[in-house]
N, C-alpha and C positions, 0 to 999 in steps of 0.2 A: 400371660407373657405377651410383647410386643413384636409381633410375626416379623417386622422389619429383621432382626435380633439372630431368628432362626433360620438353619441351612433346611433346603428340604433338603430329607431324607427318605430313600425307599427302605422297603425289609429287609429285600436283599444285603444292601449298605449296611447296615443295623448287625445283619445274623455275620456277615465276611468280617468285620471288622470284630465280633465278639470270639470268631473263630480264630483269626491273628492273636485276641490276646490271649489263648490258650485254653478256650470253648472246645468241646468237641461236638457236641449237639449242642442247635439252638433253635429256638420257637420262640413264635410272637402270641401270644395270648390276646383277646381283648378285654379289656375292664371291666368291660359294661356288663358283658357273660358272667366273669365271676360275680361279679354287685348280685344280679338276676338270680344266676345257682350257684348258690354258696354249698359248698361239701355237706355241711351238717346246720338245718334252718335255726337249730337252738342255739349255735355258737357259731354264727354266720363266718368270721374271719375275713374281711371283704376287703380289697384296695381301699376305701374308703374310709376303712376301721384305722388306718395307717396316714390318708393324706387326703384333705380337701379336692386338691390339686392335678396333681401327677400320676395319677394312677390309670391314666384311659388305654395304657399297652403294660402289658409285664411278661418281659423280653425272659426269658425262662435259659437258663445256659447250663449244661450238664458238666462232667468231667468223669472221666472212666477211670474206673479203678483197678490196680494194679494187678496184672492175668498171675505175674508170679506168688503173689500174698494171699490172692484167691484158692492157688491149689492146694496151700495148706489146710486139711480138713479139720483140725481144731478151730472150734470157733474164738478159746479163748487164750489163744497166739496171740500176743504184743508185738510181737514184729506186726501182724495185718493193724493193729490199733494205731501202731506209729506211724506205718505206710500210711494209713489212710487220713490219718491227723495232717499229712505232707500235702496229700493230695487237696485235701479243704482248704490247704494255704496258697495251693495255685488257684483254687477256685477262687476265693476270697480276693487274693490278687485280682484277678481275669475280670472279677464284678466291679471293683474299685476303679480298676482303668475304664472299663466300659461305662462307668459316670464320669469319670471329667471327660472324657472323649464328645459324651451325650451334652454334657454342659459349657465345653468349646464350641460344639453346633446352635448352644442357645435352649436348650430343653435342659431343667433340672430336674435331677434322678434323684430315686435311693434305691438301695441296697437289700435287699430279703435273705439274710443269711439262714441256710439251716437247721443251725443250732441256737438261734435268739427266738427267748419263750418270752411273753411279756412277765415283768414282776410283779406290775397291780394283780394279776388273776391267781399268785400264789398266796392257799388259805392253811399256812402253817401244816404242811401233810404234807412230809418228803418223798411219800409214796404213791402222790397224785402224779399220773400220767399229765404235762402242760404238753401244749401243739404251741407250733410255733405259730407266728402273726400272720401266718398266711399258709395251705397248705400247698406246698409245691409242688406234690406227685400229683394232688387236681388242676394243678397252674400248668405241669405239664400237659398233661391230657388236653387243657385248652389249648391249647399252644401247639398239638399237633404230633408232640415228641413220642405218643405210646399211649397203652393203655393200662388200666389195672388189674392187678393179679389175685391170686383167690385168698392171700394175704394185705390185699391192698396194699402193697406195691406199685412201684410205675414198672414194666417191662418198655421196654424200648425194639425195635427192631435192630438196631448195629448192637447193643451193650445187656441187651434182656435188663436184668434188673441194678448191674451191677456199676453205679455209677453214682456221681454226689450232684445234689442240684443247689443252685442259689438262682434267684432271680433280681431283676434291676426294673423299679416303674420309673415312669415315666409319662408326658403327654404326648408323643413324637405321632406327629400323622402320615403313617404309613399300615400298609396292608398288614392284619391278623391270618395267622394262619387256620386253620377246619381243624376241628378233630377228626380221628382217623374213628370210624364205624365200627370196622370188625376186629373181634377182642384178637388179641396176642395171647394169653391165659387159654388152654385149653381147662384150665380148673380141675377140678375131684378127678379126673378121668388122667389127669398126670399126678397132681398132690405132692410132688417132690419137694415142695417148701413145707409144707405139712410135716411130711416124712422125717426131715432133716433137725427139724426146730427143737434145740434143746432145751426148750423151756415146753414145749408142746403148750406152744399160745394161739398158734392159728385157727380159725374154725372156718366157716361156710363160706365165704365170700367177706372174711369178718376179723380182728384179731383181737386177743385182750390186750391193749396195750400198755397199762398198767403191769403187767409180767412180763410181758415181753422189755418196759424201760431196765429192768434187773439184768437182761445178759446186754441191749444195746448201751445200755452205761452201767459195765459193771464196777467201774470205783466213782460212779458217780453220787449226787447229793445226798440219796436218801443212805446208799452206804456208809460212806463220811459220817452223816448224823446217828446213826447204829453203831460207827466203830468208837465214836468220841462216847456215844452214851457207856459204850461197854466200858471203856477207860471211867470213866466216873462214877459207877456205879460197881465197880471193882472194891472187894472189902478191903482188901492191905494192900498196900506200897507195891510186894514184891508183884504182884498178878498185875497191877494196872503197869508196872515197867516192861513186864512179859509184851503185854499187849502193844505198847507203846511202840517197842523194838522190833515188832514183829514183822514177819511177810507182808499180811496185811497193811500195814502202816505205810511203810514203803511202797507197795506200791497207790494205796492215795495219794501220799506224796508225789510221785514220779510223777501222776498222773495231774494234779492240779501243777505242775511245771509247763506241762505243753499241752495238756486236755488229753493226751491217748489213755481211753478207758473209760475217758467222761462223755467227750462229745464223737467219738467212735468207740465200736464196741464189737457183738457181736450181729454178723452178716451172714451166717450159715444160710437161711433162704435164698439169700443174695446169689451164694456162691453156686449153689446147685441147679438152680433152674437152667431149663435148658434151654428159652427164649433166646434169641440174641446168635449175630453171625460170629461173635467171639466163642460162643462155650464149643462147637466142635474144631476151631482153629486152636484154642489154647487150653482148654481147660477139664471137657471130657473125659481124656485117658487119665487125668487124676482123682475125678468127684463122681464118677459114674456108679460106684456104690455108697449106698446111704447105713452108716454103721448104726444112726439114731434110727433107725426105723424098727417099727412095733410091731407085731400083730394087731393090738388095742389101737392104734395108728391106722390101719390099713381097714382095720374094722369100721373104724369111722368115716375112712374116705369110700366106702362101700355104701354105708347108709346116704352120704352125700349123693353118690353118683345113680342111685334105687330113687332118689327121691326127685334130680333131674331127669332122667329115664320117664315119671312119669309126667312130664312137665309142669311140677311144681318149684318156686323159686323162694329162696331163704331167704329173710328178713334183712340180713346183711346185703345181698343182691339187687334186693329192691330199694336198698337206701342208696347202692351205689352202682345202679343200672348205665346211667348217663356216661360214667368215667370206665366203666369196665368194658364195654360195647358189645356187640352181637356176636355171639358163640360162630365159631365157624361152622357149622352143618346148617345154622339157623341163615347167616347169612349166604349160603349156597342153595339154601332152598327158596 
């Protein structure tokens, strides 16, 4: 682009003006870090994989999610799936203003939504885990916003983990912010996302997230293709109309109308962790007991916490040392 063209801009400018459009956190990432360390070296996901161009900041903007839909402890309550399908639409908004705004200054942007997976990487398997074109709980972490949790989550310090992200590249030459060092995540030695998970997906520092897409989109793709198989594969009329008519049906339906169900789902991790200066202002006296909690649950966060005790680190850990940061005993010694 031709500099004549472009307003300078600080970060500051950048982060206040993404906060007017209804930001609540924002972080400036740099590029060049993600290009460098990409989350996972076999499926890099890099600004670059997305634009020639624009990618040398990726302005990272959060949006917190709703404390009252939170305190519902079902995770699979459709009020929190719609609330939060709402809330994606302010984010979504909030990211859109934030490029023409970026592109009235003369720097063209795009948009990193959430929930856009690419379509060339889909190999016919409704039950493949896709990431989206960029990971943005690593985009956060560069960007300064928080670190990661022992579900690999972003925890944040105002919202712990209960917030939505989208980001916006661009080339804007203004200051990146540091990531923060020490971990937020006290890990196996609290395990309350662990504890909570109704799918019991999390592990070490690690998740399955192929089981875990079953509760976070539960009328999502691979359902859909399951309910229509069953409808066809039905011997007579009268079972495939059953089916047709059913709960089930409707609520696919409902849910491909505005996505609540697809592109939100369930958040139970989310809701319980106790990170964040929100959970003892609003949401404690409601979630502070965990009903999904096991024995076989607590037995394994036992063996996790026996196996840091001797300071040995999980394979999960060591893939994602960088974005999780230094234990706090570690960094106080």
């Amino acid at each position: 682009m031709v500099s004549e063209f472009q307003a300078p801009l600080t970060a500051e400018q950048i982060k206040s003006k993404a906060r007017e459009f209804g930001g609540d956190i924002v972080g400036i990432a740099d590029g060049l870090i993600l290009e460098a360390a990409p989350p996972d070296p076999d499926d890099p996901r890099r600004p670059s994989d997305i634009t020639d161009y624009d990618g040398e900041r990726v302005i990272v903007i959060g949006k917190k999610l709703t404390a009252g839909t939170t305190r519902i402890p079902r995770w699979d309550e459709r009020h929190k799936y719609y609330n939060d399908e709402l809330t994606l639409t302010m984010l979504e908004e909030a990211a859109l203003d934030m490029v023409y705004w970026l592109e009235d200054q003369g720097y063209p942007a795009i948009i990193i939504p959430p929930t856009h997976v690419d379509p060339w990487r889909y190999r016919n398997d409704p039950g493949e885990h896709l990431d989206t074109l960029l990971s943005l709980n690593h985009a956060a972490v560069e960007a300064g916003l928080g670190t990661l949790g022992l579900n690999l989550q972003l925890l944040t310090p105002e919202f712990g983990p209960r917030l939505m992200l989208t980001a916006v590249l661009c080339s804007v030459d203004c200051e990146a912010d540091q990531r923060m060092e020490a971990a937020l995540c006290l890990g196996p030695e609290c395990g309350r996302c662990l504890s909570a998970c109704p799918g019991d997906v999390i592990g070490h520092w690690d998740r399955d997230w192929p089981a875990c897409d079953r509760y976070r989109s539960p009328h999502g793709f691979a359902q859909l293709t399951e309910h229509l198989t069953g409808i066809f594969d039905a011997t007579d009329a009268a079972s495939r109309r059953e089916m047709l008519v059913s709960e089930e049906s409707f609520n696919l339906w409902q849910s491909i109308l505005r996505g609540a169900g697809v592109i939100t789902g369930c958040r139970r991790c989310q809701d319980v962790c106790p990170v964040g200066a929100d959970y003892d202002a609003m949401i404690k006296d409601a979630l502070e007991e965990i009903a999904e909690d096991t024995p076989e649950k607590q037995a394994r966060l036992g063996d996790m916490k026996a196996l840091e005790a001797d300071g040995k680190t999980s394979a999960g850990y060591d893939a994602q040392a960088r974005w999780i940061g230094v234990p706090a005993g570690d960094a106080q010694g």
